[in-house]
C-alpha positions as CSV (number, residue, x, y, z in Angstrom):
1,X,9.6,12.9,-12.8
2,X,7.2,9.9,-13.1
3,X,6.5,7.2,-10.4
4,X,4.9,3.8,-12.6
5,X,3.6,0.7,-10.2
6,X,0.9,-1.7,-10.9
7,X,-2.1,0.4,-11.5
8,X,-1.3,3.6,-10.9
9,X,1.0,6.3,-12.1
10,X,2.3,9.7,-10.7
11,X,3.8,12.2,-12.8
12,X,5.2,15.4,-12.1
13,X,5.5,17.8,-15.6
14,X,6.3,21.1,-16.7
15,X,4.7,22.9,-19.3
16,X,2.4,20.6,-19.6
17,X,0.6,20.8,-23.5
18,X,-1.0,18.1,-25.1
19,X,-3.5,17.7,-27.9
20,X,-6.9,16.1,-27.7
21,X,-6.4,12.5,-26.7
22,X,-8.6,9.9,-24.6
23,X,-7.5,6.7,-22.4
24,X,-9.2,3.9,-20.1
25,X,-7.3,5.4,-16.9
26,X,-9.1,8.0,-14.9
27,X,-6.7,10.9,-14.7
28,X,-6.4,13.3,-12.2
29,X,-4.7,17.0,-12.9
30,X,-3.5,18.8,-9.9
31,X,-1.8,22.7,-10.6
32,X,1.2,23.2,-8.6
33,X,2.0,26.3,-10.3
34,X,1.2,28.5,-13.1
35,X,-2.3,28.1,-15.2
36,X,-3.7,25.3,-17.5
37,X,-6.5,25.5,-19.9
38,X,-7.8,22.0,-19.7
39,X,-10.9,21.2,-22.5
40,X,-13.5,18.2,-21.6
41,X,-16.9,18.0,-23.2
42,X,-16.2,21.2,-25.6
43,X,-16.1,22.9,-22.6
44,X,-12.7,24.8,-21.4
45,X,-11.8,25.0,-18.2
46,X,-8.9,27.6,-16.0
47,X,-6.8,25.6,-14.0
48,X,-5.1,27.8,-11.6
49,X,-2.5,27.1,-8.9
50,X,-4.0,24.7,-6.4
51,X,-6.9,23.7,-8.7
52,X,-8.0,19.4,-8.8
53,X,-9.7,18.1,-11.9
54,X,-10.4,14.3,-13.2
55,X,-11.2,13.5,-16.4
56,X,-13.0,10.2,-16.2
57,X,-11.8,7.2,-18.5
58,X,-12.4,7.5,-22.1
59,X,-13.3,10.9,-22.2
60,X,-11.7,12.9,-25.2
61,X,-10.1,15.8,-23.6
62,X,-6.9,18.5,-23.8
63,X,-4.6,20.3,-21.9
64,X,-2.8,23.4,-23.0
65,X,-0.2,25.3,-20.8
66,X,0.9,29.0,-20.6
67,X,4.2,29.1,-20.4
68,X,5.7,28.3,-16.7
69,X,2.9,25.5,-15.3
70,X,3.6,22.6,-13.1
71,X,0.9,19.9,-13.0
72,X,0.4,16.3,-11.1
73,X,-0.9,13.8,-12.7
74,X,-2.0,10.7,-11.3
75,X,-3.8,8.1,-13.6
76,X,-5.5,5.2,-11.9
77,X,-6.1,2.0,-13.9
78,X,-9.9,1.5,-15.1
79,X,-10.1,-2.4,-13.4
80,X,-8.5,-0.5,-10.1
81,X,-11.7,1.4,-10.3
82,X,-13.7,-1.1,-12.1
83,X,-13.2,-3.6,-8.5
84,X,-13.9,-1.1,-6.3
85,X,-17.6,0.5,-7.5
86,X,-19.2,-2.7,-9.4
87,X,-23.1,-0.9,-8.0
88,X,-21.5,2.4,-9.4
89,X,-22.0,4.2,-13.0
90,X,-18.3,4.8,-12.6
91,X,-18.3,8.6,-13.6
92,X,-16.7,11.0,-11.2
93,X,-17.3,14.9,-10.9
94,X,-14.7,16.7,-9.6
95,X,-13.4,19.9,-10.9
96,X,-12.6,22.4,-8.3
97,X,-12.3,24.7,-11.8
98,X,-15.6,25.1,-12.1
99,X,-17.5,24.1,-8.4
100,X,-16.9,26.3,-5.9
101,X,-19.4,24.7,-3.4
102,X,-17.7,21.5,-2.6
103,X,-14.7,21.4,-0.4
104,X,-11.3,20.0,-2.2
105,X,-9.5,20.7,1.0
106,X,-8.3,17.1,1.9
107,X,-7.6,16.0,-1.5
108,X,-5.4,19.0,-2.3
109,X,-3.5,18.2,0.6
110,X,-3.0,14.7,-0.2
111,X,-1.9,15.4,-3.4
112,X,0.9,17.9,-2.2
113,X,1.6,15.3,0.2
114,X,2.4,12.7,-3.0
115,X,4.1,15.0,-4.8
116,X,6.5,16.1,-1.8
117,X,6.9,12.1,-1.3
118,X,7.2,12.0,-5.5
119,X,10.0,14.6,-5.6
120,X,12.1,14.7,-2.3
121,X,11.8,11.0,-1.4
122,X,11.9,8.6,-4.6
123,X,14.3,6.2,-2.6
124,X,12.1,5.7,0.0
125,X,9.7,2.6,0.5
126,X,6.4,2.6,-1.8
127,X,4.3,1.5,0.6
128,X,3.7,5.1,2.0
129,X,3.0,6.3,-1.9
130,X,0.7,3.6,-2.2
131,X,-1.1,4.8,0.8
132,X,-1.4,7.7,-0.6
133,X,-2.9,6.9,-4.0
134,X,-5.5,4.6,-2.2
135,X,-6.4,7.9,0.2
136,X,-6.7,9.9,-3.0
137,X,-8.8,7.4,-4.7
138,X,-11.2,6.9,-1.3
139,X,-11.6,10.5,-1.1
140,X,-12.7,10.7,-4.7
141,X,-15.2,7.6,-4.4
142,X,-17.0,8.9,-0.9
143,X,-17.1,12.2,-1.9
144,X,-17.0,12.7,-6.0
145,X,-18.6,10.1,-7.6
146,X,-21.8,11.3,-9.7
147,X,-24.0,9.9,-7.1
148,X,-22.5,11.8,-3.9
149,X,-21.7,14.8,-6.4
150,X,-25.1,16.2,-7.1
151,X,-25.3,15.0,-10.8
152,X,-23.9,18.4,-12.3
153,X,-23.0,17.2,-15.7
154,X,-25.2,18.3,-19.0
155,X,-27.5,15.8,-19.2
156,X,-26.5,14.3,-23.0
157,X,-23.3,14.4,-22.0
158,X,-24.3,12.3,-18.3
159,X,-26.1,9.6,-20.6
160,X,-23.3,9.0,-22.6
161,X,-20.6,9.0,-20.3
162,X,-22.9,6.7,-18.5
163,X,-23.0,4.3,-21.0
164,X,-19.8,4.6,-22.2
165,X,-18.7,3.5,-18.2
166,X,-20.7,0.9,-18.5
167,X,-19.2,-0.8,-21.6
168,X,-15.6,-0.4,-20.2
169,X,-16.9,-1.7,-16.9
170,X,-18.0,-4.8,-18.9
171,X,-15.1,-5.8,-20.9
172,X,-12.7,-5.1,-18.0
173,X,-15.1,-7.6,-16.1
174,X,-15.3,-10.1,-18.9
175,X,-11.6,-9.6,-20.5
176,X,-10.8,-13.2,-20.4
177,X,-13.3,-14.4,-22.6
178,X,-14.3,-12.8,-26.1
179,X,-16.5,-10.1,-26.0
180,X,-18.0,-9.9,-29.4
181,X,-20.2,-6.8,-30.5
182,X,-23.4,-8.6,-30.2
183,X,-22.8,-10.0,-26.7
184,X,-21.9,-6.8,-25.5
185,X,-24.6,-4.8,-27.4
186,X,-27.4,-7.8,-25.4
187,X,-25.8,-6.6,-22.4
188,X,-26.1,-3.1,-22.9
189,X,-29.9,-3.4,-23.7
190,X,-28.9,-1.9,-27.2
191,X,-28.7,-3.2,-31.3
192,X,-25.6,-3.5,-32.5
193,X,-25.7,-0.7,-34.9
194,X,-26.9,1.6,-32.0
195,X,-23.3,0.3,-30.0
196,X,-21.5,0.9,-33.1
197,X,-23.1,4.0,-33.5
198,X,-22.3,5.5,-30.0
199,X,-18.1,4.4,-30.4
């Protein structure tokens, strides 16, 4: 089952497997059953049932199911994001996997609230959904962004996902015009070779 508007997207799956891929949206995985091995970074991870973990935009990553899982997955668009934390490096840490000091109370619930409203009302008004995905997304910039999150990431792995945040950031914010290497490379304090070096 899959809910598509504007910038976001909510999908329900089964069995969830997929090989190592990467995307602008920032995804969040939510177990509602079963386990998940999820891989970001070269590090795994155990999803269980009731486990919340992003995987910020642009970060190579997989997921791989044992048999009889049940994820969420809500992907909100980068520029979404992008509007909403221009002072920001962008990069969120949330992976209840892995940190069991921070409290992922309220945004499990709100995400078993969307996916009740996902699978029992997918008639009803979107405005509620919407509501929803904005709570979600609030939660996740007041309380797991890098800055509010303790910086927990290795520290290569921080600079680059930095950086790389930084140059999406910049070409959603300067899409309508042509962003050639060099320009962006000036922006990025950086040579060119050094930017081509890092894609």
């Amino acid at each position: 089952m899959m809910y598509s508007h504007n910038h976001f997207q909510v999908q329900v799956i089964r069995d969830m497997d997929e090989a190592a891929h990467l995307h602008p949206d920032v995804e969040l995985l939510y177990v509602l059953e079963g386990e998940v091995y999820v891989t970001v970074h070269e590090t795994v991870y155990l999803m269980k049932t009731d486990d919340v973990l992003l995987i910020n935009s642009s970060v190579r990553h997989t997921v791989s199911g044992k048999a009889k899982n049940i994820l969420c997955r809500v992907a909100y668009d980068y520029q979404v994001i992008a509007d909403l934390i221009q002072d920001s490096n962008g990069i969120f840490l949330c992976n209840s996997a892995a940190d069991q000091e921070k409290s992922y109370e309220t945004l499990q619930m709100l995400l078993r609230e969307l996916v009740y409203e996902e699978l029992l009302y997918d008639n009803r008004s979107a405005s509620y959904k919407y509501s929803l995905l904005y709570q979600i997304l609030d939660q996740l910039i007041e309380h797991f962004m890098e800055e509010h999150a303790g910086g927990r990431l290795l520290k290569d792995d921080r600079q680059d996902d930095e950086k790389l945040q930084q140059i999406i950031r910049y070409v959603y914010q300067n899409f309508q015009e042509v962003v050639s290497l060099s320009a962006l490379a000036d922006q990025m304090y950086v040579s060119k070779s050094t930017l081509s070096r890092f894609f």
